[in-house]
C-alpha positions, 0 to 999 in steps of 0.5 A: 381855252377848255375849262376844267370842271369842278364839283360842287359839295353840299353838306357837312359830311360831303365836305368832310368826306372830301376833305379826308382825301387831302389830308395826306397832301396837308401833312406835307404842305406849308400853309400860310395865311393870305388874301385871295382876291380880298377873301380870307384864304390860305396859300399851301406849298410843298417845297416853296412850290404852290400846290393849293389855293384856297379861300372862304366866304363867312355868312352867318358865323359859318362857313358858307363857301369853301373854294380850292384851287389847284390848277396852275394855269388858273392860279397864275392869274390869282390876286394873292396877298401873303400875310405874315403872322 
């Protein structure tokens, strides 16, 4: 099994910055609120298609962790709780 490597962002105008270059897919996705692995996240899709999976760690009020998962392999083997608004 090769591991895809990912990257590791620091700061608030890192993670803008990267950000930015998801907006285009976000303006297309339907977002719905979720569990990932007992962590607050959200499920996006494109054509009730999944496409990104993402999910938080809250420390202090803020933000402390942002993590976002689009390999499919990796999603399969995800605990997601879809929750209805």
């Amino acid at each position: 099994m090769t591991l895809k490597r990912y990257k590791v962002l620091r700061g608030v105008a890192a993670v803008a910055g990267q950000l930015a270059t998801f907006q285009p897919m976000a303006t297309s996705a339907t977002t719905h609120p979720a569990l990932v692995n007992g962590l607050a996240g959200l499920v996006n899709t494109i054509d009730d298609q999944l496409i990104s999976v993402m999910s938080c760690t809250i420390a202090d009020g803020k933000i402390a962790t942002l993590d976002i998962l689009s390999d499919p392999d990796r999603q399969a083997r995800l605990d997601l709780t879809r929750l209805e608004p």
